[in-house]
C-alpha positions as CSV (number, residue, x, y, z in Angstrom):
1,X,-9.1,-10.4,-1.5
2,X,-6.4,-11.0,-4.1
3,X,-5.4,-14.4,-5.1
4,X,-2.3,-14.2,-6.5
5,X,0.2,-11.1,-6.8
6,X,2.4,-11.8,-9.9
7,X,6.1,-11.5,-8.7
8,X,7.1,-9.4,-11.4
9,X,5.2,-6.5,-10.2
10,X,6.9,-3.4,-9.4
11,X,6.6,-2.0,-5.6
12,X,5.0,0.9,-4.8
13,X,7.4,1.7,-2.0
14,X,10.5,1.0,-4.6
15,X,9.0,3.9,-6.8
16,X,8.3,6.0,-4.1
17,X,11.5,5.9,-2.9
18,X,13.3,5.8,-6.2
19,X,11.4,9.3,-7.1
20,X,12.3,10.6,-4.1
21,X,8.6,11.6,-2.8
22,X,8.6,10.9,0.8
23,X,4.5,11.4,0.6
24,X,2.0,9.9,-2.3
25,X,-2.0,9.8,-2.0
26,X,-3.2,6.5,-3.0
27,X,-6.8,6.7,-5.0
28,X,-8.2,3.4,-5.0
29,X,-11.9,2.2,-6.9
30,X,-14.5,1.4,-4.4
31,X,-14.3,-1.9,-2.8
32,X,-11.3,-2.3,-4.2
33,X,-10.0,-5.8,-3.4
34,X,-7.1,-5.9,-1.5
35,X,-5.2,-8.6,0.7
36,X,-4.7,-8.2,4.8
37,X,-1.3,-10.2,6.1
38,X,-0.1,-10.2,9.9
39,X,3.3,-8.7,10.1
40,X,5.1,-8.7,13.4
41,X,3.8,-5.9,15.3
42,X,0.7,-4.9,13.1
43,X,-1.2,-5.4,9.8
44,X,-0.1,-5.6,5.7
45,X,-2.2,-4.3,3.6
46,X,-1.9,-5.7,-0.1
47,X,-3.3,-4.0,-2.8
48,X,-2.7,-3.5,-6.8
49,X,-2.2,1.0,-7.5
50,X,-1.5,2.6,-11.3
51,X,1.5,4.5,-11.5
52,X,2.2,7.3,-13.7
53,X,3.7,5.0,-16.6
54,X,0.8,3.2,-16.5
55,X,2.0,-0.1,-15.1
56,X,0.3,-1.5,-11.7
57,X,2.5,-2.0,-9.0
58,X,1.9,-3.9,-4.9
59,X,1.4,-1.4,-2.4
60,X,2.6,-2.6,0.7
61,X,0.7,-0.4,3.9
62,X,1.4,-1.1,7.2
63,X,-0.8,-0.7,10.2
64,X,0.7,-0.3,13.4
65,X,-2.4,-0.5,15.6
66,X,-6.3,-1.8,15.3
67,X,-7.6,1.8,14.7
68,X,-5.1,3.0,11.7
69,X,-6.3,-1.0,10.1
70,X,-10.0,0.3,10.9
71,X,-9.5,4.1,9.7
72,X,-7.5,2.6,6.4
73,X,-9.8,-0.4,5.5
74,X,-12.7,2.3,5.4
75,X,-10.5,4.6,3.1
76,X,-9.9,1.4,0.5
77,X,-13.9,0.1,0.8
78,X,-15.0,3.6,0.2
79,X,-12.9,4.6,-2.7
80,X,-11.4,7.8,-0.8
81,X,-8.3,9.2,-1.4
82,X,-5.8,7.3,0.9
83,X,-2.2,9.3,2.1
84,X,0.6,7.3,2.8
85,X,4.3,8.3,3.3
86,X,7.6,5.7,2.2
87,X,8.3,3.8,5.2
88,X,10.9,0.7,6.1
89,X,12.3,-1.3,4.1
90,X,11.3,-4.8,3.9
91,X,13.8,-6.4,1.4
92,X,16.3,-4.9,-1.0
93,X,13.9,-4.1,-3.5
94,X,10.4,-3.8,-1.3
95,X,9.7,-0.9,0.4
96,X,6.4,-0.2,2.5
97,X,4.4,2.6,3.4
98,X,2.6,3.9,6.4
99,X,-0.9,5.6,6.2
100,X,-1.6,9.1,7.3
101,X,-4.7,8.4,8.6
């Protein structure tokens, strides 16, 4: 799990949105380390991604049931190329996304 995410980070969801891609695949390491956070009516998923200028950003995914948390924590542990579509916005700047699992 992550300790600490710096607050200056970019958002994942921010540049989604900003580059007007409504659908991104997400390639993390195996076992990457990631952070799980109850949100209202599912799961967060925290995790550090690369974007194309080189600079890491927080992806924010939301889970909506047990099995998408499941399906999507077995996507991040075994490295496999993980689709996610821009989803609601959490603050003005923080945007999340939802797996297409």
């Amino acid at each position: 799990m992550l300790t600490n995410i710096p607050v200056v980070m970019s958002d994942f969801g921010a540049y989604l949105r900003a580059s007007g891609r409504r659908f991104q695949w997400i390639a993390p390491k195996r076992n990457t380390k990631f952070r799980t956070i109850a949100w209202s009516s599912g799961t967060m998923l925290l995790l550090r991604v690369l974007l194309p200028n080189r600079k890491y950003a927080v992806a924010r995914i939301y889970c909506a049931t047990h099995e998408i948390l499941k399906k999507t924590y077995q996507y991040l542990i075994n490295g496999d190329l993980l689709s996610v579509k821009l989803g609601f916005q959490l603050t003005r700047s923080m945007w999340c996304t939802i797996p297409q699992v």
